[in-house]
N, C-alpha and C positions, 0 to 999 in steps of 0.2 A: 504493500500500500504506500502511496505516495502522499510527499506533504507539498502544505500549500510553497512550501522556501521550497523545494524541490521543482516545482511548477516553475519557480522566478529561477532558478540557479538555469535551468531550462532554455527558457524563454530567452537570456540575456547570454546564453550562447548560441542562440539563435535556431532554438527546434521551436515548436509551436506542441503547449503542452495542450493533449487532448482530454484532460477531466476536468481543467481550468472552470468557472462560468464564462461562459459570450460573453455577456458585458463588461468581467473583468479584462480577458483576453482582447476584446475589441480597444477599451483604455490604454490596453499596455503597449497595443499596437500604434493608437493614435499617440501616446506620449514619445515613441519612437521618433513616430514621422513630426516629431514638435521638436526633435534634438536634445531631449529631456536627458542629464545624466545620472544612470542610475545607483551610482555610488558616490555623488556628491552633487548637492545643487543649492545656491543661496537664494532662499526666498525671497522675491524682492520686496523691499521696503516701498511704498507707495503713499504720498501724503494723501489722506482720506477724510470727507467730512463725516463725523462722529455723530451729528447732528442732522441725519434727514428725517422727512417726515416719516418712512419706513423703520428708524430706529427709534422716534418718542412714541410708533405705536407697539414696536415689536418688544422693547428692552423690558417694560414695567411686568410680561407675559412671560418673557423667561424670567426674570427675578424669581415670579410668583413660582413657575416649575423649579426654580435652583433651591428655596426654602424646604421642599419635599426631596431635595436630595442631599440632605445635612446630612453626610456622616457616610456615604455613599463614593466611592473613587471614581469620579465623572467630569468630564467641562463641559461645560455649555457654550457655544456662540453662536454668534450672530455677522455675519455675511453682506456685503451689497452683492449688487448683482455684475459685478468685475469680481469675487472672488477676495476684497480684500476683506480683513476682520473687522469691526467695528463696534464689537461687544466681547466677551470673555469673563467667562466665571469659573472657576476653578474650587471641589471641595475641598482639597488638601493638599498643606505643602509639598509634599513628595512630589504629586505629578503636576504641581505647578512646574518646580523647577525642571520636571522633562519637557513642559512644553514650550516653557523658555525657551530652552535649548534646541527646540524645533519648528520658535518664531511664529508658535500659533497665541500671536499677541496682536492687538490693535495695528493698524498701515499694513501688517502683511499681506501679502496675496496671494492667495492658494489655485488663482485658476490653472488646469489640467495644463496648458500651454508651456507653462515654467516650474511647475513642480509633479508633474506626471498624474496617474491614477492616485487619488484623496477622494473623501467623503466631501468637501466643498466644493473643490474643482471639477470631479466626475460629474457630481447633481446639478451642478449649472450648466454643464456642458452639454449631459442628457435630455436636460429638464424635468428629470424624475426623480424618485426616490434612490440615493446609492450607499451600499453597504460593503463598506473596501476591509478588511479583518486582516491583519498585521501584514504578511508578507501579500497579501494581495497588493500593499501601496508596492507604486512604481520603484518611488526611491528607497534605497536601501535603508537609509537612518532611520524612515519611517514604520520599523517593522515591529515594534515595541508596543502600537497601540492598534487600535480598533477606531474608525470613525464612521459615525452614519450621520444622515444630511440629509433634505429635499427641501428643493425651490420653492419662495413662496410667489404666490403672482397675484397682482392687485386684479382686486375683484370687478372692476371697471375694464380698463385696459389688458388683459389677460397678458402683458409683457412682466418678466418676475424681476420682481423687484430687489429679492438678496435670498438668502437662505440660511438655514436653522443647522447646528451642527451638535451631536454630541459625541465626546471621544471621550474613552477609555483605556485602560493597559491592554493591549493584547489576552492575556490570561483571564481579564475579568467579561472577556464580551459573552454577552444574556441577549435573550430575543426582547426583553422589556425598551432594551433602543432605540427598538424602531416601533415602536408603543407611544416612545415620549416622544420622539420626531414628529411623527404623525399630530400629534395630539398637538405640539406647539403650532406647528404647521394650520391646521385648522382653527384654532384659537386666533395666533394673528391674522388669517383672512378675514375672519368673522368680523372683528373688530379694525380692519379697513374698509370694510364693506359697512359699518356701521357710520364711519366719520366720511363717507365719500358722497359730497356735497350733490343737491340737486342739477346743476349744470352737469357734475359727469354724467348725471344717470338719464341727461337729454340729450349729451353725446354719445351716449352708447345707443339710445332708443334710436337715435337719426342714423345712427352707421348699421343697426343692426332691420332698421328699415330699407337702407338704399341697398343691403346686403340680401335682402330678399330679390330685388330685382333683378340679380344675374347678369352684372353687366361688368364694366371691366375692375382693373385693381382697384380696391376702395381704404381711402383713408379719410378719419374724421380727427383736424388739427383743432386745437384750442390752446388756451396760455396753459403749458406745465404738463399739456394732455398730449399723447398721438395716439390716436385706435388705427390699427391697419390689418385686415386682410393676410395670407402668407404673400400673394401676387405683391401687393405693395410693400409689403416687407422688403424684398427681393430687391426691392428697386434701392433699398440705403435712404431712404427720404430723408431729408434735414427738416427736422421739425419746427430749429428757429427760424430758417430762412422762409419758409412758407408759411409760418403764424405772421410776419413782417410784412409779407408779401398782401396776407388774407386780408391784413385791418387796413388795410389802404383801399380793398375792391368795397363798391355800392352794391353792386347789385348780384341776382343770381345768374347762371349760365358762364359767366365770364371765364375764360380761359388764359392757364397762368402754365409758366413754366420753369420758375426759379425752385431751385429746390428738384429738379429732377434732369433726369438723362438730356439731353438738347431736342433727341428724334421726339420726345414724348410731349402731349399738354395734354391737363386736366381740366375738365369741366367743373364747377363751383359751385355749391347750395349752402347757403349760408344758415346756419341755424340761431336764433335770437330770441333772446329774454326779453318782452316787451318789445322796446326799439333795440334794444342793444345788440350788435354781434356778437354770441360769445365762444362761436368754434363756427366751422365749415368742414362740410362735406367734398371729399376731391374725386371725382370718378377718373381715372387716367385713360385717358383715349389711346387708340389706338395710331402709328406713325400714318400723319396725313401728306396726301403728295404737296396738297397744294395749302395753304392759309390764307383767310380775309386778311386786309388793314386791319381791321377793327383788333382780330388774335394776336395781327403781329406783335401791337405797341405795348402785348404784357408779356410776349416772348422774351423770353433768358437770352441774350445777348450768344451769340456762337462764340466758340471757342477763340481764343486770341488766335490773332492770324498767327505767331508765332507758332500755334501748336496744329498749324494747317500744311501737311506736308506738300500739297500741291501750291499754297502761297509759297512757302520757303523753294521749292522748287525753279519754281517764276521768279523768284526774287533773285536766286544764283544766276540763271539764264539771264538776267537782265543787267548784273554784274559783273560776268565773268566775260561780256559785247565791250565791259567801258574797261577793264584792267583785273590782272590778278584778284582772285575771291578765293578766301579763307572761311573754312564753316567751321566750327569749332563747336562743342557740346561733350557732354563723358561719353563713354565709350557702350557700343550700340545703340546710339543713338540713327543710325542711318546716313549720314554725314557724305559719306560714300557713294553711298545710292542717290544721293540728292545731286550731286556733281556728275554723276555719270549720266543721268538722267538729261539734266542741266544743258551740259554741253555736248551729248549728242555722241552716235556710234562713231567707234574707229578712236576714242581718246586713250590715249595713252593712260594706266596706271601703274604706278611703282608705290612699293610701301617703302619708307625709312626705313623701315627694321632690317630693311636687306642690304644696308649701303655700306656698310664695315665689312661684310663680306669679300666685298670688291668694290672698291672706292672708284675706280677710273671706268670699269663695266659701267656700274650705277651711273656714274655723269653721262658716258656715252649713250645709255637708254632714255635717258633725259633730254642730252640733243636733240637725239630722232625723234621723242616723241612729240618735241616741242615744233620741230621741222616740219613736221606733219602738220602741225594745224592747233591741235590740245591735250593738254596733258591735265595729268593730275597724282599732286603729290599725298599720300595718304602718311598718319603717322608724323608729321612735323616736329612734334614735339623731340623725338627721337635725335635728331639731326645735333651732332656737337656744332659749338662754333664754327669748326675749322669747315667741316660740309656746307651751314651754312652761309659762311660764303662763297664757297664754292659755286654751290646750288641758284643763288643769289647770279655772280657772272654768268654761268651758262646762259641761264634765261635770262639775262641782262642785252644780252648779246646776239640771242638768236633772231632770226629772221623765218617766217614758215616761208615752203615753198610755193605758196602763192603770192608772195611778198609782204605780207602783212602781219602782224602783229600774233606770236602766238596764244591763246586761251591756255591761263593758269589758271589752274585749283591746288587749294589745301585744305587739308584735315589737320586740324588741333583738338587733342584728348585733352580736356581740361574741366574741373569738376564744377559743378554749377558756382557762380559768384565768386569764382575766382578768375584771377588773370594769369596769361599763357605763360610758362617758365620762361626767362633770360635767352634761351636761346631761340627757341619759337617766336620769341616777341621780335629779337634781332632779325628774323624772317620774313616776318608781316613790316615789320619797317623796311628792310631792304628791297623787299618788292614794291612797295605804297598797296597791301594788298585790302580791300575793300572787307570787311568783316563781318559775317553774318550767322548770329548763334541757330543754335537750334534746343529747345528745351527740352527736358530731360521727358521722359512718358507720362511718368508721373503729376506732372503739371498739368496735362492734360486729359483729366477722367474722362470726358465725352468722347475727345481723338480716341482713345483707348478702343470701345467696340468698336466704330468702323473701322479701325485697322486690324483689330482678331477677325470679324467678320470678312474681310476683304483673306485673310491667312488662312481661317477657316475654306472657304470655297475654292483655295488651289488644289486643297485633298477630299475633295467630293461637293459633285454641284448640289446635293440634297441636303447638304449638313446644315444644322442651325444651332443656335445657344439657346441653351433655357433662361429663364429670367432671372435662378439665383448663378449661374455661372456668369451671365453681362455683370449683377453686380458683385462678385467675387472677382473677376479681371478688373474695373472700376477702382478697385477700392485695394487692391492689390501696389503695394510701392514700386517695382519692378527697375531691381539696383541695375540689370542688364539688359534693361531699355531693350527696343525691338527686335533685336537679336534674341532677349529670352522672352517675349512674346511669340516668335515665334517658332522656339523648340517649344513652348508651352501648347501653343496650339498645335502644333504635328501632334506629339504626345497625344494631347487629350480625344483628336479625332483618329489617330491609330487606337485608342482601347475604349470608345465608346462602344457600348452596343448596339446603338441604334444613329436613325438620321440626327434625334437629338441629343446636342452633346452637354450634361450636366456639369454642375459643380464636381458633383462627386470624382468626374473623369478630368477632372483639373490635377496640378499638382500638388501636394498637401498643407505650403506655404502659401498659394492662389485660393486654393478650396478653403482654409481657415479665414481667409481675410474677407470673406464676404460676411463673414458673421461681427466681425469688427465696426466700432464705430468709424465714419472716415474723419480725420482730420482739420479742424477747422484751419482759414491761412495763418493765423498767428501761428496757433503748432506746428504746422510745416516750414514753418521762418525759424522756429526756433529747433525744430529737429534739423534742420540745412546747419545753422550756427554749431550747436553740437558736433556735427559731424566732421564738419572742416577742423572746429579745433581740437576732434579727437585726431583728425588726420595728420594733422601739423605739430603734434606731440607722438606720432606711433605711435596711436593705440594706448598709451601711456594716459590710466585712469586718474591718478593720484593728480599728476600734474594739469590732466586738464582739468579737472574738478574746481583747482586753483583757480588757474583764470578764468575760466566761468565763473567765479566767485559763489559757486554753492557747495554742497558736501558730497564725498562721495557715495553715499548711501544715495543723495538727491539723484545723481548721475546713471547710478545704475538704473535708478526708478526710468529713468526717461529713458535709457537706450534699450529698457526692456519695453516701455511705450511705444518707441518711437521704430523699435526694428530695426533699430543703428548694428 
């Protein structure tokens, strides 16, 4: 007979043990594919408000259960719905100090992504009840206790709000746990469903009326409120940009599009207290070819042209007629493909990377290809001084064989919001080369599906995305820009099984991020800043922590946030 650390010792040399439960085994899986390690991992520390409404109605509930386990070896806590702690009762010293030491204290974070299979992490992640028993947890330190958990979810909005935890030693786990879980679990519903104000319950009657209708994704926004449908789910909605949007419209019918994908607009029924607005109904239409005036003036603005590969295309072509063009953006960014597009078949391209090889070859294929008509140098950055100027006279000098001026291009790797290194910059000055970025994929959530969509149909004209895979690609930071958009997409339309292709046949970093919030632009100002000055320090925590001027507890917090 086999034990459950038998099952793990198993597992973590990579057999897949067959008496395991599914839902542990499916955890241990998914903590894999999260890069969870299972014999060391530091929970992260996350500043957390202590104070939401979920906790002045949840805390005074477990109290009340913590007095009936006076004398009893148990913790009690309390959860949001990120997985950080926000309550904690402990009967006795002893397994206070283990839990210390296992950071199941207030700010920690226990979701499934950063500390593997937990009684917190798994039950948020599932959104069911989860009972993880010592070596069931992922990580090794955790094999001492017992925890069980399940999500509470506000009785209006049926999205869960945090979750209820009780842990034990390992040795003392009772089936009475998941007794008390239950029972808190239903206690605190009861009693948000008791304080949840007649405006929700006119937003829920109005969503749960247009929801009869059968029509398309449905969400009903208010101040503090979103009701959505799984269809609207799907979509990542921003709930503050479309409450912003909603108190500016009169009237009903009005179609708005801030706040969602660019292809999509919703339709508008306002619901009101008297005169008052005090939420709206959004029904999301379907992509129309054509729009009135009247839609367009509440249409979401398109994507900056910056993030329009056929602008930026047009823009090289138009530059690289009046003098040397330089495209510069990080790496997969398509840089390449925009200048070869640009300037048309038959251009010459050479990468840097290959010019130390054979310095005087590399110039000679430069000649020629400049002779020719246009070239293009990929890799710039690459080039020492001494090539560039080399590189510099060649093309200083040449003449194409039609007599005229030959068409430069360059590619510069260079990370967002910074400038090109010393020698690439000595490059672009020596040429007077015209400079045109391209932004990172990322900046561009809209661009994003039309370009999987346009990737997707080179591997079958049938294929389509489901609604949680557009916003899983969407919402996806994607470090290796269109290049890993497009081993993402081969990937996922090689193992779907069907024309359509889901999240689930994404990759596990893509497939995760659709369940993520996306990023408002401060946090991605401030995840950009972090990242530069971890890069400008190697990776070096301590020291950038410094000049950031916060701690490095804060530090980790955000580059477990931010996916740095």
């Amino acid at each position: 007979m086999t034990t459950r650390g038998d099952d793990w010792e198993r597992f973590q040399s990579g057999e897949e043990p067959s008496g395991l439960r599914h839902e542990v085994l499916t955890s241990w899986r998914r903590s894999r594919f999260s890069g969870v390690d299972p014999e060391h991992v530091d929970v992260p520390y996350i500043e957390t408000d202590l104070d939401t409404q979920f906790a002045r109605v949840a805390v005074p509930i477990m109290s009340g259960m913590a007095e009936l386990l006076v004398g009893d070896s148990s913790c009690l806590a309390l959860a949001d719905a990120s997985g950080s702690v926000i309550w904690r009762w402990v009967s006795e010293p002893m397994l206070r100090d283990t839990l210390d030491e296992l950071s199941v204290v207030e700010h920690f974070n226990f979701g499934e992504e950063h500390v593997g299979t937990n009684g917190l992490g798994t039950a948020l992640e599932t959104g069911a009840l989860a009972v993880v028993r010592g070596s069931e947890h992922y990580v090794h330190r955790f094999h001492d206790v017992t925890c069980v958990a399940a999500p509470v979810r506000h009785p209006i909005t049926r999205r869960i709000a945090g979750a209820v935890n009780v842990t034990c030693r390992a040795a003392d786990t009772n089936s009475l746990l998941t007794v008390v879980v239950r029972k808190l679990v239903e206690e605190i519903r009861t009693a948000m469903s008791d304080m949840a104000t007649g405006r929700e319950r006119r937003l829920l009657s109005a969503f749960l009326q247009e929801q009869r209708l059968g029509s398309g994704p449905i969400a009903v926004i208010g101040d503090n409120l979103i009701i959505t449908d799984q269809r609207a789910a799907d979509l990542g909605l921003d709930r503050l940009d479309l409450w912003d949007e909603l108190r500016a419209l009169r009237g009903t019918g009005d179609r708005i599009s801030v706040g969602l994908p660019a292809d999509l607009t919703a339709t508008v029924r306002l619901v009101r207290d008297g005169g008052t607005p005090t939420g709206a109904v959004l029904t999301v239409d379907a992509p129309a070819a054509g729009v009135t005036p009247a839609v367009r003036r509440a249409r979401r603005p398109p994507a900056a042209a910056g993030g329009d590969r056929t602008a930026i295309t047009a823009r090289a072509a138009a530059l690289a007629g009046t003098g040397p063009v330089a495209v510069l953006g990080e790496a997969g960014t398509g840089r390449t493909t925009v200048l070869r597009t640009a300037m048309g078949e038959g251009t010459e391209v050479l990468d840097a990377a290959t010019h130390r090889l054979d310095p005087a070859g590399w110039l000679a294929l430069l000649r020629r290809g400049a002779a020719r008509g246009a070239v293009v140098v990929r890799h710039g950055e690459l080039l020492d001084t001494a090539a560039v100027r080399a590189v510099t006279a060649v093309l200083g000098e040449v003449i194409a064989d039609d007599g005229t001026r030959p068409r430069v291009g360059l590619t510069v790797t260079v990370a967002e919001g910074e400038s090109p290194a010393s020698a690439a910059a000595l490059l672009l000055d020596g040429l007077a080369a015209s400079v045109l970025p391209v932004p990172p994929l990322r900046r561009t959530p809209d661009v994003i599906a039309d370009l999987a969509r346009g990737e997707l149909r080179r591997h079958g004209d049938g294929l389509t995305f489901t609604a949680d895979a557009l916003a899983a690609l969407r919402r996806y930071h994607w470090p290796g820009n269109l290049a890993e958009l497009a081993r993402v997409v081969r990937d996922a339309a090689r193992d779907a099984d069907g024309p359509a292709v889901g999240a689930a046949d994404l990759g596990p970093g893509v497939r995760y991020a659709g369940g993520r919030r996306a990023l408002t632009p401060l946090e991605t100002a401030e995840a950009s800043v972090i990242a530069a000055v971890l890069r400008e320090h190697d990776g070096n925590k301590s020291t950038a922590a410094r000049e950031l001027g916060i701690s490095r507890t804060a530090l980790y917090s955000k580059i477990r946030l931010y996916r740095l």
